[in-house]
One Martini backbone bead per residue (centre of mass of N, CA, C, O) as a GRO file, in nm:
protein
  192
    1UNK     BB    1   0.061   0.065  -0.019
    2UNK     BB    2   0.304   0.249  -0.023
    3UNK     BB    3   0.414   0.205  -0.304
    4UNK     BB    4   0.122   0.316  -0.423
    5UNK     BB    5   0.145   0.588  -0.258
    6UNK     BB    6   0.391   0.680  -0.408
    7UNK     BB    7   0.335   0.659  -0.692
    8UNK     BB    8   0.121   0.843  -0.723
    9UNK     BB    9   0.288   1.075  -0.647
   10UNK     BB   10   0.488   1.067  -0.870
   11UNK     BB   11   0.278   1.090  -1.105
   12UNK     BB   12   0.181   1.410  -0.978
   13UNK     BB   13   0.459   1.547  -1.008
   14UNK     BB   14   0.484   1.447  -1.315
   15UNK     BB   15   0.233   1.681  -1.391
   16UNK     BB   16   0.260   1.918  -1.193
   17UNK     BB   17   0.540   1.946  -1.214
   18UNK     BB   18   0.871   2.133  -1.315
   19UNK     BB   19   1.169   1.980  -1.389
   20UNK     BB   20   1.537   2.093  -1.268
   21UNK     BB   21   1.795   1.980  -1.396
   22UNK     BB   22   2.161   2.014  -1.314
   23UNK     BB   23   2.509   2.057  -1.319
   24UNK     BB   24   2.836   2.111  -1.240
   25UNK     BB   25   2.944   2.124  -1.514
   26UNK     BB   26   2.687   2.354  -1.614
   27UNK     BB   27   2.845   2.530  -1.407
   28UNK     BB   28   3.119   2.564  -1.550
   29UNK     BB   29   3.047   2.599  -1.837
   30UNK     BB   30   2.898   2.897  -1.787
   31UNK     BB   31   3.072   2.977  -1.506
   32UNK     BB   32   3.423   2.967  -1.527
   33UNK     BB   33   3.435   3.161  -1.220
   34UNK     BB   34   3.415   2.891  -0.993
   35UNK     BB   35   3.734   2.803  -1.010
   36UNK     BB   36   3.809   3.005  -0.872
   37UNK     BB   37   3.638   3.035  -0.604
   38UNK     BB   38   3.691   2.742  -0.534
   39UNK     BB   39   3.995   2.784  -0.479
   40UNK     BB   40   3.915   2.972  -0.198
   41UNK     BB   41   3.858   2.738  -0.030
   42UNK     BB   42   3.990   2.676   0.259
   43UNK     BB   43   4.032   2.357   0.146
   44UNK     BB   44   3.959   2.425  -0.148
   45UNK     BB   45   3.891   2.112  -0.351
   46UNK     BB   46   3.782   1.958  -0.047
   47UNK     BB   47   3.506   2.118   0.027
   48UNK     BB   48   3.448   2.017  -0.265
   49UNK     BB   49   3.277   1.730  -0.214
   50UNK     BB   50   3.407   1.677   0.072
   51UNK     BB   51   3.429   1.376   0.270
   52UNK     BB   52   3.119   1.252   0.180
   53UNK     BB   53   3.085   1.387  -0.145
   54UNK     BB   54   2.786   1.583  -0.129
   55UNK     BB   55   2.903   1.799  -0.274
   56UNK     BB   56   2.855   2.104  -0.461
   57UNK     BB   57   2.835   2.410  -0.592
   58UNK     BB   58   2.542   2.462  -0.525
   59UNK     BB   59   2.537   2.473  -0.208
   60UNK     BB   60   2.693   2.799  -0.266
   61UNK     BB   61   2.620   2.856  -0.557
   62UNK     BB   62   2.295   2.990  -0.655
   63UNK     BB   63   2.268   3.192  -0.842
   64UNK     BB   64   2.358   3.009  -1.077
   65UNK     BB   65   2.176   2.752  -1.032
   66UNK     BB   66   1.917   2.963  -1.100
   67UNK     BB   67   2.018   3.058  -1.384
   68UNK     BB   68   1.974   2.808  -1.522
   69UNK     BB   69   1.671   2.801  -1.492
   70UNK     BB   70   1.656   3.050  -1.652
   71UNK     BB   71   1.759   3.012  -1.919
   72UNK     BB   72   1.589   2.712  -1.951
   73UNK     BB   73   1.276   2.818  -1.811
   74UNK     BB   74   1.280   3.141  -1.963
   75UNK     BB   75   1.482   3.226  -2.189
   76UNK     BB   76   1.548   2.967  -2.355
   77UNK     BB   77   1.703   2.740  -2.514
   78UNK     BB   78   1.866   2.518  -2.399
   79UNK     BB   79   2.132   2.536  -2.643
   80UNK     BB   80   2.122   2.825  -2.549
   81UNK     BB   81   2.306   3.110  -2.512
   82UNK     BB   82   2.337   3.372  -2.286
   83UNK     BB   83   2.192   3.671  -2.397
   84UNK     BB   84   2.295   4.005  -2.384
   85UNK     BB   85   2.050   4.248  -2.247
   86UNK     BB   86   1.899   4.477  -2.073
   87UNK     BB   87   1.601   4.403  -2.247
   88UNK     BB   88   1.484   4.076  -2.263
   89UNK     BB   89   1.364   3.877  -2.418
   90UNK     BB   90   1.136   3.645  -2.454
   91UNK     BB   91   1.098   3.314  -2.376
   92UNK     BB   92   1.200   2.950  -2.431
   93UNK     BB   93   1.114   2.656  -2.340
   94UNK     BB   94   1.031   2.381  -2.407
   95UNK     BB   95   0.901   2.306  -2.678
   96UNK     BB   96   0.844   2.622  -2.755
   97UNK     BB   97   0.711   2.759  -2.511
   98UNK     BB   98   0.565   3.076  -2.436
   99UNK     BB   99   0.677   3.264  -2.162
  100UNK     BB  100   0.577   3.446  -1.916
  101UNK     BB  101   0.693   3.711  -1.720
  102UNK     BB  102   0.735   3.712  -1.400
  103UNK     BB  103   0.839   3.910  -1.136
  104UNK     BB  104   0.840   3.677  -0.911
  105UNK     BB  105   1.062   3.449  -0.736
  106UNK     BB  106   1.046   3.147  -0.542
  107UNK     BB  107   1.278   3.027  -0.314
  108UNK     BB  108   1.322   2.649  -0.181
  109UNK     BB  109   1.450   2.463   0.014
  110UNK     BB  110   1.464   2.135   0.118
  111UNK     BB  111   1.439   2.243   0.427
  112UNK     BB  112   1.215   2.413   0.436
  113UNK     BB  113   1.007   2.523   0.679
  114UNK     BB  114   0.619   2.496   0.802
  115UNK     BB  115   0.357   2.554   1.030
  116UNK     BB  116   0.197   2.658   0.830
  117UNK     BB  117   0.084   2.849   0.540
  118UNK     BB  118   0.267   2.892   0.250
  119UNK     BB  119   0.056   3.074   0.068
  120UNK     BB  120   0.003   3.268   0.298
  121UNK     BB  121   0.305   3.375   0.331
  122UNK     BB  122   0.320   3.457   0.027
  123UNK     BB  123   0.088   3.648   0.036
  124UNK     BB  124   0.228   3.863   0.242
  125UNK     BB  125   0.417   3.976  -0.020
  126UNK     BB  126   0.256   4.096  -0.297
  127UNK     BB  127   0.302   4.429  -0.251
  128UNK     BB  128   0.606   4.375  -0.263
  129UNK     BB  129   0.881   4.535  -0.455
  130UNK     BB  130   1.138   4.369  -0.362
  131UNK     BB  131   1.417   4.248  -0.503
  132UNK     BB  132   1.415   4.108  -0.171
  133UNK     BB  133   1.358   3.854  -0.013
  134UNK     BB  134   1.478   3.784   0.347
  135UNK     BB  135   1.654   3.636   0.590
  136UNK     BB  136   1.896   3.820   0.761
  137UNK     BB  137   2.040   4.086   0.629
  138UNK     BB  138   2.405   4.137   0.602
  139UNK     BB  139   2.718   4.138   0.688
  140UNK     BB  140   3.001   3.994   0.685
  141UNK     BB  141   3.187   3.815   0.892
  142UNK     BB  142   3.548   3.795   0.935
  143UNK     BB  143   3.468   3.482   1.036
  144UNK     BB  144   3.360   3.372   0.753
  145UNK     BB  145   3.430   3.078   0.608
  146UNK     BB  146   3.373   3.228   0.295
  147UNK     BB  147   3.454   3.497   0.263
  148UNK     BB  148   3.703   3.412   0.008
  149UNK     BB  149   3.446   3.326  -0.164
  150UNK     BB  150   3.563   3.486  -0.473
  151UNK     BB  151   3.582   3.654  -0.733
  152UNK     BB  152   3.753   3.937  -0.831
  153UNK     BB  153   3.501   4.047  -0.962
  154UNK     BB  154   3.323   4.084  -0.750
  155UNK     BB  155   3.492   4.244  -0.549
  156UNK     BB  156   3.485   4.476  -0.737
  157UNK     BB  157   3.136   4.481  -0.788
  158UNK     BB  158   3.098   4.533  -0.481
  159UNK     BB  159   3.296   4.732  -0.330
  160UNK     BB  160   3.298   4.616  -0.030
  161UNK     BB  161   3.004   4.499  -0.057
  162UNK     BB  162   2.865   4.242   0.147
  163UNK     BB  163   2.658   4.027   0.185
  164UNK     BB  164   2.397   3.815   0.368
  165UNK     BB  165   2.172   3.525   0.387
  166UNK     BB  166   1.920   3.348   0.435
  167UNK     BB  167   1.809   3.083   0.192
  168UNK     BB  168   1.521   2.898   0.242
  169UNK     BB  169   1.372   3.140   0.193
  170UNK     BB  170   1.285   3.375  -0.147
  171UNK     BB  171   1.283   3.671  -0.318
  172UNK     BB  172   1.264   3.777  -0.624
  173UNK     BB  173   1.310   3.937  -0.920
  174UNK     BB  174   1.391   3.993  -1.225
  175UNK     BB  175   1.580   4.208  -1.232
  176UNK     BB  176   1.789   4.067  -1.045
  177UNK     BB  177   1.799   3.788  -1.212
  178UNK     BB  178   1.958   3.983  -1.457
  179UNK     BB  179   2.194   4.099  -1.265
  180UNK     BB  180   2.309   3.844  -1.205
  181UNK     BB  181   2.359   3.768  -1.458
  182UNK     BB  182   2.571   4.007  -1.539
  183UNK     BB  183   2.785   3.929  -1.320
  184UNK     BB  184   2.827   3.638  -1.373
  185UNK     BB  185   2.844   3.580  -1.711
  186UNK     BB  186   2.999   3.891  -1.805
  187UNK     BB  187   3.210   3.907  -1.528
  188UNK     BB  188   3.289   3.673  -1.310
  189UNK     BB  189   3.083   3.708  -1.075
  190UNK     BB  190   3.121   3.552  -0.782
  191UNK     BB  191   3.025   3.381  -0.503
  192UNK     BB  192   2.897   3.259  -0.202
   0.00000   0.00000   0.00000
């Protein structure tokens, strides 16, 4: 009965949602600036993938993982490069379906937990008009483990001005995830 019943869910899943896979692979090959990165953390690059190797490039370089998202289900088709410009036209998703560009998208990740209702939590922030919603938005502390993981492109970039914040519920503007694109794929700004 468990069996038939996660069958099921399954099926449901693979109805009702569209699922994005890429690799780590694709994000060093679409962001080659992810290699200086990655040879800054404290331990090079035996910190990814880890003692027990579960860990890729997306654990901690989220944007660009955001950004593969964005090529292939919004922006292009998928063997198509991201082409540069200030206001990209309208995407094409696979099979050739026009997508409509949302205002805003909603990331979350897999351990994000929830005691209410989740529709009604993102429903609070309709109004809001931020190109960041995240919780803990701060300045890095000179403490900070990953502190020196980023592309000489970024410091650049960032101006000496880093923030970070808690990761498992964010929402985004689309504003936000283009300027992200320019400066992760045309600058090779990455960070962690």
């Amino acid at each position: 009965a468990e069996a038939e019943a996660g069958l099921r869910c399954a099926r449901w899943v693979a109805r009702a949602v569209r699922l994005h896979e890429y690799s780590q692979a694709d994000m060093l090959n679409l962001f080659p600036a992810l290699l200086e990165a990655w040879g800054n953390l404290p331990r090079g690059r035996t910190d990814i993938p880890g003692a027990r190797g579960d860990r890729s490039l997306a654990w901690g370089f989220h944007t660009e993982a955001i950004l593969l998202w964005y090529r292939d289900a919004w922006f292009a088709a998928v063997d198509e490069p991201i082409t540069i410009t200030p206001d990209p036209r309208p995407g094409f998703g696979r099979g050739g379906r026009a997508k409509s560009e949302s205002a805003y998208v909603w990331v979350l990740e897999e351990d994000a937990g929830a005691t209410g209702s989740l529709p009604a939590l993102l429903d609070e922030y309709r109004h809001d008009d931020s190109d960041l919603i995240a919780s803990e938005i701060k300045k890095i502390e000179p403490w900070w483990y990953f502190r020196a993981v980023a592309s000489k492109s970024f410091l650049d970039v960032a101006s000496g001005v880093r923030l970070n914040a808690r990761e498992h519920i964010q929402r985004f503007s689309m504003r936000l995830i283009r300027a992200m694109r320019d400066w992760s794929y045309s600058k090779g700004a990455v960070s962690w």
